[in-house]
C-alpha positions in Angstrom: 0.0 0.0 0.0 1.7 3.5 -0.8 1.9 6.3 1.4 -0.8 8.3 -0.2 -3.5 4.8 -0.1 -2.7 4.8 3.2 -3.1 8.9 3.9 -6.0 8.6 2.1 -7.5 5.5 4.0 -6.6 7.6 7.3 -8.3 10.8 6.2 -11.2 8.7 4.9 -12.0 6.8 8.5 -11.5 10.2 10.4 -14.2 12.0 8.0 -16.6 8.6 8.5 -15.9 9.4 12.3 -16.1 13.0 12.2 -19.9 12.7 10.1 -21.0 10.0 12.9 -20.4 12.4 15.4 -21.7 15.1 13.9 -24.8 12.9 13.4 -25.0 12.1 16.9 -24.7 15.4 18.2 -27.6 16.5 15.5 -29.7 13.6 17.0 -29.1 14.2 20.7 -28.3 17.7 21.6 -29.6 19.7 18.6 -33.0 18.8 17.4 -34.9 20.3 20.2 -38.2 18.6 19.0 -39.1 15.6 16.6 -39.2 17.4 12.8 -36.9 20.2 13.5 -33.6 18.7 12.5 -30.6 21.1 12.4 -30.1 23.2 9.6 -27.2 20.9 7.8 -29.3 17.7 8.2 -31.7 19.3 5.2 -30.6 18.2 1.9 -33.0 20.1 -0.5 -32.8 23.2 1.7 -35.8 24.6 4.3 -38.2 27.1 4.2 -38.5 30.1 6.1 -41.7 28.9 8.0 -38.7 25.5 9.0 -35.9 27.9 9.7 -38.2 30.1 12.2 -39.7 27.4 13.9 -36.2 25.7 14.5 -34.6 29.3 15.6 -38.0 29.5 18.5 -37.2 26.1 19.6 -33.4 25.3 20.4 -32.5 25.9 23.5 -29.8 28.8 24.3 -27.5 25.5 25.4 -27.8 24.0 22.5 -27.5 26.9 20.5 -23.9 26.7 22.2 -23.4 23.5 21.0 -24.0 24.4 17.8 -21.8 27.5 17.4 -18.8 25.7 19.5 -18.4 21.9 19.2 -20.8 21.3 16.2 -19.2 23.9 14.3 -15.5 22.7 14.9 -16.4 19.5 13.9 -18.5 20.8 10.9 -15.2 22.5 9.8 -13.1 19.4 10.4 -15.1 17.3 8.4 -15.3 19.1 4.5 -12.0 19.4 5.0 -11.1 15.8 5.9 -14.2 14.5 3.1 -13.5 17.0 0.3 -9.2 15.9 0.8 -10.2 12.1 0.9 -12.8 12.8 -2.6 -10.1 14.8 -4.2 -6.7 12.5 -2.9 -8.9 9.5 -4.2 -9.8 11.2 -7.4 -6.7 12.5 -8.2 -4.6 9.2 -7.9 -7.3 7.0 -9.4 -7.1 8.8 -12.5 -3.3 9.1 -12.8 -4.0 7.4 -16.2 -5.8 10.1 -17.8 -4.5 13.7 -18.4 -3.6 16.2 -15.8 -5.8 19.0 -16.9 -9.2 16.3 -16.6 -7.5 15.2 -13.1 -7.8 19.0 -12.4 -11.4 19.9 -13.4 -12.3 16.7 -11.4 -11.1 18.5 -8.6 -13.3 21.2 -8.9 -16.1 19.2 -7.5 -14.8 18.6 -4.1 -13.1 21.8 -3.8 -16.8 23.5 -4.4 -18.2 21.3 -1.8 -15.4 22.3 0.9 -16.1 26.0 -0.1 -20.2 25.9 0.1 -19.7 23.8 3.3 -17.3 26.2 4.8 -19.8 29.0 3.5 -23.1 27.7 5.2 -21.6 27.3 8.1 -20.9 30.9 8.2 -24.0 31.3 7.2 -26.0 29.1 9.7 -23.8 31.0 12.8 -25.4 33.5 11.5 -29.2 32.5 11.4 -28.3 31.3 14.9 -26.8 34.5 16.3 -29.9 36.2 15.1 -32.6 33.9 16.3 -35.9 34.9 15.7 -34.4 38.5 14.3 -33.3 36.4 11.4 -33.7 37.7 8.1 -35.6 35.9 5.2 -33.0 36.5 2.7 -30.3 35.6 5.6 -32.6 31.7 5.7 -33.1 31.7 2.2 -29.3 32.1 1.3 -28.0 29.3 3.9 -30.6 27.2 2.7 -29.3 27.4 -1.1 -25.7 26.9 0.2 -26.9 23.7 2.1 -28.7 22.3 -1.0 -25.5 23.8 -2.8 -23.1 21.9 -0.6 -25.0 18.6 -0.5 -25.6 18.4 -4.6 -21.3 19.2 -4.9 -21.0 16.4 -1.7 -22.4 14.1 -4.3 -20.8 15.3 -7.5 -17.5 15.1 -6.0 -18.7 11.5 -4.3 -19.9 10.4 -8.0 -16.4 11.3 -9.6 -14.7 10.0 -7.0 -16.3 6.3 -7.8 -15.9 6.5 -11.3 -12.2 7.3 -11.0 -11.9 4.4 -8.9 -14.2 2.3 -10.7 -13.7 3.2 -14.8 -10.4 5.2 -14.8 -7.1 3.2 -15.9 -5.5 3.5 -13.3 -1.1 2.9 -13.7 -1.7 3.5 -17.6 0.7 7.1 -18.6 -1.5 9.2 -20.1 -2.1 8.9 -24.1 0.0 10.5 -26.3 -2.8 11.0 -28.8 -4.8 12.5 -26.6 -4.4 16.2 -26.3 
């Protein structure tokens, strides 16, 4: 196994472990009633009449949680995922020409950037509270729909590097 399989296997387990965590937390500490999950558990976003009702109903401890230990760990793990889909992108594809290798990348470098983003965005609904702003809810809520479409793409190319590219091959000379 080469040093990068092996950097790659590493940052991959600690992202798993970093999401399961996150999801625990999300389960016990921040969904203050059943159907009002935390704003990063929505995949095709939430609406305003979603975003107010979770805003009335977490707890000022949670609310803690979120901003502190949620929020390190939801900045720990785009970067750990995103390196993991790009490292295992990048050296499945080492058959195919550097400049495709590179616009692969650009799907999980979007995801780390929209991730990063909504959570910037989300501290922000949560500092406000119920003085949130609809365009404020409506923007986080496109970055999380955003983030988890780009989660996928970069997922997707990640699979078909491993799966279809020819991996060991140099790339073609024909090919420009």
């Amino acid at each position: 196994m080469t040093r990068a399989t092996r950097l790659l296997w590493a940052t991959g387990i600690m992202a798993v472990l970093c999401f399961a965590y996150l999801a625990w937390l999300s389960r016990t500490v921040l969904t203050p009633a059943p159907g009002l999950a935390p704003f990063d558990a929505h995949l095709t976003g939430y609406t305003m009449a979603q975003a107010r009702d979770y805003l009335a109903a977490i707890s000022p401890h949670a609310t803690l949680i979120y901003l502190g230990t949620f929020r390190l760990w939801d900045t720990v793990f785009p970067v750990l995922a995103a390196f993991t889909l790009g490292g295992v992108t990048w050296v499945q594809a080492r058959g195919l020409r550097q400049w495709v290798r590179l616009i692969a990348l650009l799907a999980p470098a979007g995801y780390l950037l929209m991730d990063l983003a909504e959570n910037a965005l989300v501290a922000e609904l949560l500092l406000s509270g119920a003085d949130a702003t609809g365009t404020a809810i409506l923007r986080a809520s496109q970055f999380t729909v955003v983030k988890w479409a780009l989660f996928g793409l970069a997922g997707g190319v990640a699979l078909g590097a491993w799966l279809l590219a020819p991996t060991g091959a140099a790339p073609r000379k024909d090919m420009p």
